[in-house]
C-alpha positions in Angstrom: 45.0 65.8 2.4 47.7 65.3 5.1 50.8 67.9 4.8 53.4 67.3 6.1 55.7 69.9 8.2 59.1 68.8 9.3 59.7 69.8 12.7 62.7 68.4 15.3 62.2 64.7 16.1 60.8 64.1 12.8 56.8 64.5 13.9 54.2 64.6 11.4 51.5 67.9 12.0 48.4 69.2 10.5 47.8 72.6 9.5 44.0 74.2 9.6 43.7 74.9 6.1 44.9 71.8 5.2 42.9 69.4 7.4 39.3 71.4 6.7 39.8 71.0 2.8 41.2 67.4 3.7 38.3 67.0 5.8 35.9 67.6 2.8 37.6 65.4 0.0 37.2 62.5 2.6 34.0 63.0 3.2 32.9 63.1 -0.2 35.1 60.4 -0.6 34.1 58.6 2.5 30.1 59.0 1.4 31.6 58.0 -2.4 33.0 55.1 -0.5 30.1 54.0 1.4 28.0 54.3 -1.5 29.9 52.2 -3.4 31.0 50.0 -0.6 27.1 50.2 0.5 26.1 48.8 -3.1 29.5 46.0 -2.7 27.8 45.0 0.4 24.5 44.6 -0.6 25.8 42.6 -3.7 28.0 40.6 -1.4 25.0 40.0 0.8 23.0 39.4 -2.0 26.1 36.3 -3.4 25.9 35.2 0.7 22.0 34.5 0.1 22.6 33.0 -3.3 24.7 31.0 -1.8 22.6 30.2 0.9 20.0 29.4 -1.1 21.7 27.0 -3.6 23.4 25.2 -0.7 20.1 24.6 1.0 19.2 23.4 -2.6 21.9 21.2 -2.7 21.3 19.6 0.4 17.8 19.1 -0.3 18.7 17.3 -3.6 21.6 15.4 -1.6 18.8 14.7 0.9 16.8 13.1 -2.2 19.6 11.6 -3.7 19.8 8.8 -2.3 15.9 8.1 -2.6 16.7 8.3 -5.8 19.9 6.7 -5.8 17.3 4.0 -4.1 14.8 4.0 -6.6 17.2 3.7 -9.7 18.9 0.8 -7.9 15.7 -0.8 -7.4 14.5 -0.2 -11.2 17.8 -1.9 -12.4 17.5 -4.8 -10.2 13.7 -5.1 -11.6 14.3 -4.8 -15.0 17.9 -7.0 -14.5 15.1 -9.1 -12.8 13.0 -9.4 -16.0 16.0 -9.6 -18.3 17.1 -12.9 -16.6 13.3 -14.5 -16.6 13.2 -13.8 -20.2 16.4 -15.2 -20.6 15.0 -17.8 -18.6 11.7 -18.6 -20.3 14.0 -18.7 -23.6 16.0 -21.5 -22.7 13.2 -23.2 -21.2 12.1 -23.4 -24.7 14.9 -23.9 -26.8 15.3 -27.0 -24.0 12.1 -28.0 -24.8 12.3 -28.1 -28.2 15.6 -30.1 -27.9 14.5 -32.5 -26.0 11.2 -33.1 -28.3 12.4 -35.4 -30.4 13.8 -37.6 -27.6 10.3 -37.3 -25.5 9.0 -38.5 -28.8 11.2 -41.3 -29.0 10.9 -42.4 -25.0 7.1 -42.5 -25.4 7.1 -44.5 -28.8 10.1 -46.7 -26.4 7.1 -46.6 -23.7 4.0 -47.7 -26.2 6.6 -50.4 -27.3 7.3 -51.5 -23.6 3.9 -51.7 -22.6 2.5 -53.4 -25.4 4.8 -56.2 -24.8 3.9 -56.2 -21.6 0.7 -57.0 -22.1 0.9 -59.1 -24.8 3.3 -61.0 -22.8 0.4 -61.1 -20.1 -2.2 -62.3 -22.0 -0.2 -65.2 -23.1 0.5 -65.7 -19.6 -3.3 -65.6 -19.1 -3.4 -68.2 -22.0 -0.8 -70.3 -20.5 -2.6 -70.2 -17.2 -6.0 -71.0 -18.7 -5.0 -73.8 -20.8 -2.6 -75.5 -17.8 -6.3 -75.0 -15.5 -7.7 -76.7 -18.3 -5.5 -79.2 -18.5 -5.2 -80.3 -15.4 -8.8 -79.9 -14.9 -9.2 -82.4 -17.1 -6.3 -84.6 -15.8 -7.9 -84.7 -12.4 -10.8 -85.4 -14.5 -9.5 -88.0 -15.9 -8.3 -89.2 -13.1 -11.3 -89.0 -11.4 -13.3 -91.3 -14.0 -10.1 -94.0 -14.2 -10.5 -94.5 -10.4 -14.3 -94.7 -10.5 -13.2 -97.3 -13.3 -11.0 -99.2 -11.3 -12.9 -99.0 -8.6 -16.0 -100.7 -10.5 -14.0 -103.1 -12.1 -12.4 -103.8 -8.9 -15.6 -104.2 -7.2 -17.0 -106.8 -10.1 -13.8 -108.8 -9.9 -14.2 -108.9 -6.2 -17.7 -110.2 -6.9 -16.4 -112.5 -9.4 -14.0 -114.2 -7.0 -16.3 -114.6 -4.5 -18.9 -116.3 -6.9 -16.1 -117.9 -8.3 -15.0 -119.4 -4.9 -18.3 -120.4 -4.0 -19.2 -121.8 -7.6 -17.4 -124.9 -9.9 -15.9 -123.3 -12.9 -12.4 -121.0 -12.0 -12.4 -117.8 -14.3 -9.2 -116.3 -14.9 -8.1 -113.5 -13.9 -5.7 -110.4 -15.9 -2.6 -109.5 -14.6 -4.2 -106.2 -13.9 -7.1 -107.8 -11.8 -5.0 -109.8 -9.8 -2.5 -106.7 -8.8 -5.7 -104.7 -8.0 -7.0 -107.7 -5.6 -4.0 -108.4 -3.8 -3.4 -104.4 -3.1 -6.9 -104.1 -2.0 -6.9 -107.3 0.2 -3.6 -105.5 1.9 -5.6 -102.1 2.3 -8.4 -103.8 3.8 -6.3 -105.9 5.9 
């Protein structure tokens, strides 16, 4: 302990007896002191390296953090991903199945269309066929008519020249005498 003795000026002093007993209390109280300061410290040290160690922790978990942050994102997009293709595939189908009746309906529209259409061309086949036939035969037809004319023509033509050379005069038909006088002009 520190004793205090008042001298001029106000000065603090120490007496022997005084300072050797002071001397001891602070000692024990000094090694008291670092003892338990000694044990603060280390515990003190000890919450530094806690410390330490849970901020290197934390860093390492910041440092996977965003992998993960990563990985989660890309998860939700995936499965968001899948989400909308099912969505997707569903009203695929319930469009589908809407529009079923009316497919239905177009094709039966279709069958309808094209059967006409071909009905409609075979009678055009028909009409084709029987207008060939026909004018097959006209030219036919034709055909024998001028051969006709063409022998009767030729025995009138004999007939008038026997006629001319012989007595009796045969007459002639309307038609016979038009066909001589345009075949006198085409041989002319």
């Amino acid at each position: 302990m520190i004793s205090r003795n008042w001298f001029e000026g106000g000065s603090w002093c120490f007496s022997h007896e005084s300072f050797q007993l002071n001397t001891y209390y602070e000692m024990n109280d000094l090694r008291v002191l670092s003892g338990y300061e000694e044990r603060r410290i280390r515990s003190y040290r000890l919450q530094l390296q806690q410390r330490l160690q849970q901020a290197q922790e934390r860093k390492a978990e910041i440092g996977k953090v965003p992998e993960q942050i990563i990985l989660s994102e890309v998860q939700r997009m995936v499965e968001e991903m899948q989400a909308l293709n099912k969505k997707l595939d569903e009203t695929e189908a319930v469009i589908e199945e809407y529009f079923k009746p009316i497919d239905k309906e177009a094709e039966i529209i279709m069958k309808v269309q094209l059967e006409g259409e071909e009905k409609t061309m075979k009678e055009m086949v028909k009409a084709m066929q029987s207008q060939a036939l026909l004018e097959a035969a006209e030219a036919e037809k034709i055909g024998c008519l001028q051969n006709v004319d063409t022998d009767q023509h030729n025995q009138e033509k004999t007939s008038i020249i026997k006629h001319t050379e012989g007595s009796d005069p045969i007459p002639l038909s309307p038609l016979s005498c038009f066909l001589s006088l345009c075949t006198s002009g085409i041989s002319s």
